[in-house]
C-alpha positions in Angstrom: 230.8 -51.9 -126.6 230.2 -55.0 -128.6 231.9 -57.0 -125.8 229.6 -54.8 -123.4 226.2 -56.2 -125.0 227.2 -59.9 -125.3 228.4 -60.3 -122.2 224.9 -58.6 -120.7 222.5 -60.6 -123.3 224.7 -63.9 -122.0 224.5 -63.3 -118.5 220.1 -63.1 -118.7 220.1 -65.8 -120.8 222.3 -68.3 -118.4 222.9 -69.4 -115.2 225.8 -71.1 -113.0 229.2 -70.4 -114.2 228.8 -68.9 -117.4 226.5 -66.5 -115.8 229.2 -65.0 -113.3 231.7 -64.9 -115.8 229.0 -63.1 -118.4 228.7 -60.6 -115.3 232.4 -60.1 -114.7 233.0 -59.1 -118.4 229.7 -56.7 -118.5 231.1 -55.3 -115.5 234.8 -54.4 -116.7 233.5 -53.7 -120.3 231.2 -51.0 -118.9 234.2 -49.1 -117.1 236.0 -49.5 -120.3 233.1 -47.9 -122.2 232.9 -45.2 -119.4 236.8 -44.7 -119.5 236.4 -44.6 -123.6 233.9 -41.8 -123.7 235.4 -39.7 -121.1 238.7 -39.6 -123.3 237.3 -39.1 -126.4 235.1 -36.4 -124.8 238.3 -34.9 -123.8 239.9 -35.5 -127.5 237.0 -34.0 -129.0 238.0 -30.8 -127.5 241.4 -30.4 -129.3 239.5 -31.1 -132.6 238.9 -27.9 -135.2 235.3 -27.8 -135.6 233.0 -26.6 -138.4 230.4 -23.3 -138.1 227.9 -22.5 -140.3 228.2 -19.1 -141.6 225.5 -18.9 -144.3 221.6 -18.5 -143.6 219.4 -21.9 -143.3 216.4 -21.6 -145.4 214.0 -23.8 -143.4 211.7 -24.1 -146.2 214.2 -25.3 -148.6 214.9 -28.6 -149.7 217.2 -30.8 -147.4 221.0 -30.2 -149.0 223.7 -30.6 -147.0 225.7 -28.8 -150.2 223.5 -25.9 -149.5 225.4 -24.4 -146.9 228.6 -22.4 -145.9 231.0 -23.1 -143.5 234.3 -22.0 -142.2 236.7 -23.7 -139.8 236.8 -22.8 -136.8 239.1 -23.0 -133.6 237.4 -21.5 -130.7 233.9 -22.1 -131.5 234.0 -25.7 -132.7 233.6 -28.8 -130.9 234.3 -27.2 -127.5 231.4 -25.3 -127.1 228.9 -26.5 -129.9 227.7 -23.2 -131.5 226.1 -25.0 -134.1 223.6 -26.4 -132.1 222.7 -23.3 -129.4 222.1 -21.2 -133.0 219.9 -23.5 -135.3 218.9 -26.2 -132.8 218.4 -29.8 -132.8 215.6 -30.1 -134.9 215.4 -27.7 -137.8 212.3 -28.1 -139.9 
């Protein structure tokens, strides 16, 4: 991803030769960013994820110590329970 931004902040800031080359490298970076994030995406899946099985005071002071959770296989990373239950952003 690093190579990704170079090569795309080099190729506006040039011309000529360097320019083309800048764009090639953006260019094959970007489908290996792409090709990157589809396999972790698909690594992810295999992954035990974490559920939150206590109650979320909303009022409380922000402690990430303040919570329960259990490990869990079917409702982990593959379907993100976490986030349909207590949403994105919890006051």
């Amino acid at each position: 991803m690093i190579l990704l931004q170079g090569s795309t902040w080099l190729q506006m800031k040039t011309t000529g030769d360097i320019h083309t080359r800048a764009r090639n490298t953006a260019q094959l970076m970007g489908l290996l960013v792409v090709a990157a994030f589809v396999a972790a995406g698909f690594w992810i899946q295999n992954i035990d994820g974490y559920t939150i099985v206590s109650a979320i005071d909303g009022n409380a002071a922000s402690n990430p110590l303040n919570k329960e959770v259990s490990v869990k296989r079917v409702h982990g990373w593959r379907t993100l329970r976490n986030i349909h239950y207590f949403g994105l952003l919890q006051r």
